[in-house]
C-alpha positions in Angstrom: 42.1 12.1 29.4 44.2 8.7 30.0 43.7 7.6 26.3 44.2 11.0 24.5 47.9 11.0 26.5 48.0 7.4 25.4 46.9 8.2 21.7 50.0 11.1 21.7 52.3 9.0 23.1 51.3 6.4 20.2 51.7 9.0 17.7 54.9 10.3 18.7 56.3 7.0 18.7 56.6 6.2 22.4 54.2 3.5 23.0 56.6 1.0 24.3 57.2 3.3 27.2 53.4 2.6 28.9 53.4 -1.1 26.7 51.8 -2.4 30.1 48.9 -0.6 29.3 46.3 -2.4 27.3 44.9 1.0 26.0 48.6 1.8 24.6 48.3 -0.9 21.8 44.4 0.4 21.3 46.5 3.7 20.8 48.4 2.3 18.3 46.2 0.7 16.4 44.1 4.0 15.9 46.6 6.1 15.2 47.8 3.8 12.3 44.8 3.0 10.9 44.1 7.2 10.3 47.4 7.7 8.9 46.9 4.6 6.8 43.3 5.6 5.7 44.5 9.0 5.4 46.9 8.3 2.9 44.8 6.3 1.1 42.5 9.1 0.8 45.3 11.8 -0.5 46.1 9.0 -3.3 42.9 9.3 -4.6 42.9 12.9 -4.8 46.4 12.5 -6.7 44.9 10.1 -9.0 41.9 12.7 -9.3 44.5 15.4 -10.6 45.8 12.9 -13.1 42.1 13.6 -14.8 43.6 17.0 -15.4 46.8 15.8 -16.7 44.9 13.7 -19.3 42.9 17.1 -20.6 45.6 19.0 -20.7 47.8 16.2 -22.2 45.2 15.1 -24.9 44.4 18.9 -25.4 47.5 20.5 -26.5 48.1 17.5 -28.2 45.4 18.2 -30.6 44.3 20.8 -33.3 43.3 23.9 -31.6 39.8 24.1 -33.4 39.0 20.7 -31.0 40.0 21.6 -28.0 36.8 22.2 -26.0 35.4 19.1 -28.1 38.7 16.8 -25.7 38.1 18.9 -22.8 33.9 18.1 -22.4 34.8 14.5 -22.9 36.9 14.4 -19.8 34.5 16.1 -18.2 32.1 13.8 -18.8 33.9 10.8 -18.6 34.9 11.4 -14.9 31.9 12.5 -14.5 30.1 9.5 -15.5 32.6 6.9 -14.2 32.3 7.7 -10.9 28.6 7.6 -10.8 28.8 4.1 -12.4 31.3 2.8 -10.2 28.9 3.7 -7.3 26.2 2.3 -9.6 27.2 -0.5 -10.4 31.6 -0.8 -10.6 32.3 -1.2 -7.1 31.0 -4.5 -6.2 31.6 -5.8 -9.8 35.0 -5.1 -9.8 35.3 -7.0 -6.1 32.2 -9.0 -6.3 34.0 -11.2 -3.8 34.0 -14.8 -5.7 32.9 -18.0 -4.0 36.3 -20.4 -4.1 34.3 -22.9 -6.5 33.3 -20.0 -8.7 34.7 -19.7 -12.1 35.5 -16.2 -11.4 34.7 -14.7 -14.7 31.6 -12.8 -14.0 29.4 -11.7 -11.2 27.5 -8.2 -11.6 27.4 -5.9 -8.3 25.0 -3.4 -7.6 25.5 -0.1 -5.5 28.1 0.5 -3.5 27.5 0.2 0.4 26.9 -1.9 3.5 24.2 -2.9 5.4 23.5 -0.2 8.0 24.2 -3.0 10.9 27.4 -3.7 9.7 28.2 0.2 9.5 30.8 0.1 12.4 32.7 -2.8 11.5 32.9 -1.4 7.6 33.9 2.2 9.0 36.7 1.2 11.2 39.1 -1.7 10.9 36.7 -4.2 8.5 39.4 -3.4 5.6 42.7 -3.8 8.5 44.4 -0.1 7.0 41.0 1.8 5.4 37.3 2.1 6.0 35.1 0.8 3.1 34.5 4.7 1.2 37.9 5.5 1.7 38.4 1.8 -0.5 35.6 3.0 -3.0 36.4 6.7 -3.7 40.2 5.4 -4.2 39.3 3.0 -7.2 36.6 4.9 -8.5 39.2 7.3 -9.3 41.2 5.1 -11.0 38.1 3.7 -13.4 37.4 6.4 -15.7 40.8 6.0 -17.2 40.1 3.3 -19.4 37.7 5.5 -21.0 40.4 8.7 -21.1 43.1 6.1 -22.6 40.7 6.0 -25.4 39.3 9.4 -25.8 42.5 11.0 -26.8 43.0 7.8 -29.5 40.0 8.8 -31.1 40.2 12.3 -30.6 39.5 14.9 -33.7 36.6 12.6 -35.3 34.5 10.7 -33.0 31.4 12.0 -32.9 30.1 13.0 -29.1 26.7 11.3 -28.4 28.1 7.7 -29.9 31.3 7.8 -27.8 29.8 8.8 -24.7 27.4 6.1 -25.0 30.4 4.1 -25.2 32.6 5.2 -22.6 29.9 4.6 -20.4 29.6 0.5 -21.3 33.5 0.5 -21.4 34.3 1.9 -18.0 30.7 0.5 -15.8 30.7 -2.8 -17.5 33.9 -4.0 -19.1 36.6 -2.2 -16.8 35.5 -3.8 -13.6 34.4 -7.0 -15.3 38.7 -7.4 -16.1 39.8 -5.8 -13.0 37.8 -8.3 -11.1 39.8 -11.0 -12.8 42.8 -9.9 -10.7 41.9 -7.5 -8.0 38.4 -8.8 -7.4 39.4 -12.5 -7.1 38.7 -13.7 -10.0 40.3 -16.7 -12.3 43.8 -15.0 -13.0 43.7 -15.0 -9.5 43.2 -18.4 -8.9 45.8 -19.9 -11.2 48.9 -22.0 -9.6 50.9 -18.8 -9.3 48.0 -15.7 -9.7 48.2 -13.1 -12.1 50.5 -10.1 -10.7 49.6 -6.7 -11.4 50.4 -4.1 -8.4 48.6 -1.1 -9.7 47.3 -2.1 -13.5 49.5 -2.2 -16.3 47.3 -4.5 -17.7 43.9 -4.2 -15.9 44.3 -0.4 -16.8 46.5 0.7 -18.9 46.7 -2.1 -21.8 42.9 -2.3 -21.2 42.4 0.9 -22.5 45.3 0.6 -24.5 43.8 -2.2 -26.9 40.0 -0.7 -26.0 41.6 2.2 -28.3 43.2 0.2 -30.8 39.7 -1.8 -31.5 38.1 1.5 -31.9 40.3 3.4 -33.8 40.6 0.6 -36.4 36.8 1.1 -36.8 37.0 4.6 -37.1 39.9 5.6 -39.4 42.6 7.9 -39.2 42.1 11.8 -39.5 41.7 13.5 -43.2 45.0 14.4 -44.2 47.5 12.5 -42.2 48.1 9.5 -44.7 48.8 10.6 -47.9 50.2 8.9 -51.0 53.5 10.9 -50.3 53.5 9.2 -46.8 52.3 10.4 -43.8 51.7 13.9 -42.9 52.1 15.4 -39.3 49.0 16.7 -38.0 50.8 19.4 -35.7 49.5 19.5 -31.9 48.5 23.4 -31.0 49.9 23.8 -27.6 53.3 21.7 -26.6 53.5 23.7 -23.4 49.3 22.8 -22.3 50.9 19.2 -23.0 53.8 19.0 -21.1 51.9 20.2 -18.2 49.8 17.4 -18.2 52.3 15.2 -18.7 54.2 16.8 -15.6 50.9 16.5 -13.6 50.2 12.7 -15.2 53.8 12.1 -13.6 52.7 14.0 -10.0 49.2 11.9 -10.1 51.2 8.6 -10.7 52.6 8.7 -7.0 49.1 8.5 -5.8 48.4 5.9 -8.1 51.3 3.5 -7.6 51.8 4.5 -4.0 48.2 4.6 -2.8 48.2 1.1 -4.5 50.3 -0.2 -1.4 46.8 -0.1 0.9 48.8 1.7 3.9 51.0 4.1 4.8 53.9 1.6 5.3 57.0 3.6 5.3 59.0 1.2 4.0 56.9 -0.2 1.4 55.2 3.2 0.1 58.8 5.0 -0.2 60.0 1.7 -2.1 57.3 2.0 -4.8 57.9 6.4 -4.8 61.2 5.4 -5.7 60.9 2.8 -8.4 57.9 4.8 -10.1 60.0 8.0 -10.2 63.7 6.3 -11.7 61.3 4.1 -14.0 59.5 7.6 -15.7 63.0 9.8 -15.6 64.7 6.5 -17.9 61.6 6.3 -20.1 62.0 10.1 -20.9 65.5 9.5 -21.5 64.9 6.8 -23.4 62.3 8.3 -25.8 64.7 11.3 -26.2 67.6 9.4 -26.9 66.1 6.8 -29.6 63.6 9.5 -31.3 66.4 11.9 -31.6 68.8 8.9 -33.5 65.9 8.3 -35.6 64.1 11.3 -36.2 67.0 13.7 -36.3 65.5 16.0 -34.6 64.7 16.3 -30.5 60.8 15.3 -30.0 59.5 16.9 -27.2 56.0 15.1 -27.8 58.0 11.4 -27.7 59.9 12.8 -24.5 56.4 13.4 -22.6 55.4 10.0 -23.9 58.8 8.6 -22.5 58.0 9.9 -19.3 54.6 8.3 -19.6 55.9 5.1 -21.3 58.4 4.8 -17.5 55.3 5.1 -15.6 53.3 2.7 -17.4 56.0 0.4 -17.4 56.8 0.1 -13.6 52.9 0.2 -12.5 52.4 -3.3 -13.0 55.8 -3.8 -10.2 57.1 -0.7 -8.4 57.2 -3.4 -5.5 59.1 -6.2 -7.2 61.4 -4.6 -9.5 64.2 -3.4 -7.9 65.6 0.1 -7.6 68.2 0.3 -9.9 66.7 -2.2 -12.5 63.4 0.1 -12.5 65.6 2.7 -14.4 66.8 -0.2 -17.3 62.7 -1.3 -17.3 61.7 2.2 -17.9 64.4 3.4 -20.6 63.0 0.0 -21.9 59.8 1.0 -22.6 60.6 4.6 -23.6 62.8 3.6 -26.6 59.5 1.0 -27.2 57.0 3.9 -27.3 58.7 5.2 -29.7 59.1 2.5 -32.0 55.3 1.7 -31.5 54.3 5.6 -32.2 56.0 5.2 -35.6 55.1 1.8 -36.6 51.7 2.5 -36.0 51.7 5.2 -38.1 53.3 3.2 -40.5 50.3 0.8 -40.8 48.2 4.0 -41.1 46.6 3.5 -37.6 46.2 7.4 -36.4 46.5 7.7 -32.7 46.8 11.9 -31.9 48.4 11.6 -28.7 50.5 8.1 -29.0 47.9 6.5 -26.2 48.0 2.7 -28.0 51.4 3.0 -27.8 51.8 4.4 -23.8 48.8 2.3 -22.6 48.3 -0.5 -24.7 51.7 -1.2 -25.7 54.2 -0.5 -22.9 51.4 -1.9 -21.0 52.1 -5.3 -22.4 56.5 -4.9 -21.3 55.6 -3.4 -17.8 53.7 -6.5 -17.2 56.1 -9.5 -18.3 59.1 -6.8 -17.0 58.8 -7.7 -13.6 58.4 -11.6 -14.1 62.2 -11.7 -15.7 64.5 -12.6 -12.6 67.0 -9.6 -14.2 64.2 -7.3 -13.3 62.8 -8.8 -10.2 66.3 -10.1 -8.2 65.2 -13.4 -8.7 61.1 -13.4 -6.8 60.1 -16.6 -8.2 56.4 -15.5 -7.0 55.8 -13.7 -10.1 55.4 -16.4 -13.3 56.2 -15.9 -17.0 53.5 -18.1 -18.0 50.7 -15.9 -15.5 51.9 -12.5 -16.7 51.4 -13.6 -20.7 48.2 -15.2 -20.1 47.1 -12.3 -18.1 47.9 -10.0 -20.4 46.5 -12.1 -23.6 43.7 -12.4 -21.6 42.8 -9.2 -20.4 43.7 -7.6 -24.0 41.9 -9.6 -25.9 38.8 -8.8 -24.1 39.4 -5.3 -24.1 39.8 -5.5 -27.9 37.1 -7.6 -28.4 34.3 -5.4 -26.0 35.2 -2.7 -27.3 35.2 -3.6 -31.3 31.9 -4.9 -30.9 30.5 -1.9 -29.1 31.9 0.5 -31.5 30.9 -1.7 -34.4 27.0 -1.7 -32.7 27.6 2.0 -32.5 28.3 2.7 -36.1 26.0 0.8 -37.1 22.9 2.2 -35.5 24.7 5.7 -35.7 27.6 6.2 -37.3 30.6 6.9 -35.2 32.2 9.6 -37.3 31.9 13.1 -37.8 31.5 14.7 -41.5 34.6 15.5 -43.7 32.7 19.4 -42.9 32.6 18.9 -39.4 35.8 17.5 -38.9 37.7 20.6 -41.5 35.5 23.4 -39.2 36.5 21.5 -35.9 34.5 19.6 -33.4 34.7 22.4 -31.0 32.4 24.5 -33.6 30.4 21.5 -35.3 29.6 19.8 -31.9 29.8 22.6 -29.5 29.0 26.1 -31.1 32.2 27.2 -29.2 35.6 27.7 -30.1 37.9 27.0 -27.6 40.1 30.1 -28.1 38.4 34.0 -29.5 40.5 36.6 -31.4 
C-alpha cells in the first residue's frame, strides 16, 4: 500500500515531499520509464498510420484503373517488412559493432533475448523502453523504403518481380545502411559521426535514390513523353491524396517525436514544433514557386511541399532551431518543385514526385542542419560528415537497388505489357477494378 501512495505521489509530481524515502525515487523511476515507453509505443502506431497515408497518397495520385494494383502493394509491403525486420532487420540494423570492427556489415538473426536475460531486457535494459517496445517502433519505420519506391514505379511494375524486390530492399539493404548510423556502424565512428535524428538519409534519400535506380530501368509510363513534350498523366482522386498527405503529416509527429527515445517534455515538444513550422513553409513554399512557374495553383506540388517540410526537418528537428525550421522547410518546398519538373524534363517518370520528396529533399534536410544559419552555431554537426553520409548512404541505395532490378529484369522482366498497362494493372494483375459502375 506504502509504494502505490509512493508511485501516485511520483506521478503527480510530488516526490520531493517523501524524498527521504528510498522507495520515492524507485517511484519515480517507474513512473517515467511507463510514460517514456508508453510514448514510444503510441509513436509507432503514428508511424503505422503513415502506411495509410502512403496508400492513399500514392493512390489518388494514380490512374483509377490501378488503384487496387498501389493499394495490394502496401499491403504487402508492410506486411512483409515487419516479418523481416523480426526475421532478420532488427539485429542487423543494430547488430551492436565491436569498437575495432569496420562497421560495414554484420547480419542479425531474429529478434529477441535470451530468456535469462528477460527481466533486465523488459524493464530498464534500454534506460526509457523495454526491448519490443524498441523493435515494434523501428519495424514500423522499415517498410518505407520499400513504399518510397512503390509509388515511383507505380502504373507499370509488374507485381511478382517488385515484391521480390521490396522484400531484399527493406530485410537486407535498409538495415544494412541504417546500421551505418543508428546501429554503430562506420558513419558513426568518424571524428565527428554522421547526424541523422530520424532519417533523412537512412530513410528517406534511401528510398529516394532506391527509386531513381529503378525507375531508370524501368521507363516512364506510355504516353507521358511525347515529341510535343511531356503529357500529364492526370491523378484520379486529388481529394484520396490530400488525405494521405494530411495523415503522412499526422504520422510524422510519431516519427520525428517518437525518435527522441522518451517522453522528455522539453525535448519531444521541441522537435513537434520544428517538424510542424518545417512542413507548413514547405507547403508554402511549393505553392508559392509552382504557382510563379506553372501559372496555375498545384494542389499536387502543395501536398508534396508539405511532404518536402517534413522530409527536410527529419534529419534535425532537434538542432535546427524554431524559427529557422520554417526557412529550411520553404527551402525544400520550392526544391521539390524544381526537382518534380526537372525530372520530368530528363524524361524520368515518377507518378507521385517520391524521387523528388525522398530522395531529393532528403539530400538539403541532411546538410540543412550542419549550416550554423540553420543550427545557431552547434559545431557538433560537420559539413564534411553530413556529405559523406549522404554520398554514402545514396550511392548504395542506388547501387542495391539497380542491380537488383537489373537481376530482376533479366530473369523476368520487370514490366508489364503495353496491353496490360492500357487495361490497368488493377484488371491485368488483379481481375478487379478498383471502382464498379
Amino acid at each position: 500500500m506504502k509504494k502505490t501512495l509512493l508511485t501516485i505521489t511520483a506521478l503527480f509530481g510530488f516526490a520531493g515531499i517523501a524524498s527521504a524515502e528510498p522507495a520515492t525515487l524507485d517511484a519515480v523511476a517507474d513512473v517515467k520509464f511507463i510514460i517514456d515507453n508508453l510514448w514510444i509505443l503510441i509513436s509507432a502506431a503514428l508511424v503505422f498510420i503513415m502506411h495509410l497515408g502512403f496508400s492513399a497518397l500514392e493512390s489518388g495520385l494514380c490512374q483509377k484503373k490501378n488503384v487496387v494494383n498501389v493499394l495490394f502493394k502496401n499491403v504487402f509491403i508492410i506486411c512483409m517488412g515487419i516479418l523481416t525486420y523480426y526475421f532478420t532487420g532488427f539485429n542487423t540494423h543494430y547488430p551492436g559493432f565491436a569498437d575495432d570492427a569496420a562497421g560495414i556489415f554484420s547480419l542479425g538473426g531474429a529478434a529477441g533475448y535470451d530468456v535469462a536475460d528477460a527481466a533486465a531486457n523488459e524493464t530498464k535494459a534500454y534506460a526509457d523502453y523495454t526491448y519490443w517496445a524498441d523493435f515494434i517502433f523501428q519495424a514500423m519505420f522499415a517498410a518505407t523504403a520499400a513504399t518510397i519506391v512503390s509509388g515511383a514505379v507505380a502504373e507499370r511494375v509488374k507485381l511478382l518481380p517488385f515484391m521480390i524486390y521490396a522484400t531484399l530492399l527493406v530485410g537486407l539493404a535498409y538495415p544494412i545502411a541504417g546500421s551505418w548510423h543508428w546501429g554503430g556502424g562506420w558513419l558513426n565512428k568518424m571524428e565527428v559521426p554522421f547526424y541523422d535524428f530520424a532519417g533523412s538519409t537512412v530513410v528517406h534519400a534511401f528510398g529516394g535514390f532506391a527509386a531513381l535506380a529503378a525507375v531508370i530501368l524501368l521507363g516512364a509510363r506510355k504516353g507521358k513523353y511525347t515529341s510535343g513534350g511531356v503529357k500529364p498523366i492526370l491523378p484520379h482522386s486529388l481529394p484520396l491524396a490530400a488525405i494521405g498527405a494530411f495523415l503522412l503529416f499526422f504520422g510524422w509527429f510519431g516519427f520525428n517525436g517518437g525518435s527522441v527515445l522518451s517522453a522528455d517534455p522539453a525535448a519531444v515538444s521541441l522537435v513537434f514544433t520544428t517538424t510542424a513550422l518545417a512542413a507548413v513553409g514547405g507547403g508554402m513554399g511549393a505553392i508559392i514557386l509552382s504557382w510563379i512557374l506553372l501559372k496555375k495553383p498545384d494542389l499536387s506540388m502543395a501536398l508534396n511541399g508539405l511532404l518536402a517540410g517534413l522530409v527536410s526537418i527529419t534529419a534535425g528537428p532537434d538542432v535546427i532551431t524554431v524559427p529557422m525550421s520554417i526557412v529550411v522547410g520553404l527551402i525544400g518546398g520550392a526544391i521539390v518543385v524544381v526537382s518534380v519538373l526537372f525530372f520530368d524534363k530528363i524524361k524520368i517518370d515518377d507518378p507521385v514526385g517520391a524521387i523528388s520528396v525522398h530522395g531529393v529533399v532528403g539530400i538539403w534536410g541532411t546538410v540543412a542542419l550542419a549550416l550554423p544559419f540553420f543550427n545557431g552555431g552547434n559545431e557538433d554537426v560537420s559539413l564534411v560528415s553530413q556529405i559523406i553520409g549522404v554520398v554514402g548512404v545514396g550511392a548504395f541505395a542506388f547501387i542495391f537497388s539497380f542491380v537488383i532490378t537489373l537481376i530482376g529484369k533479366i530473369i523476368f522482366g520487370i514490366r508489364v505489357s503495353e496491353e496490360e498497362e492500357a487495361e490497368g494493372l488493377d484488371v491485368a494483375e488483379h481481375g478487379a477494378p478498383a471502382y464498379t459502375e
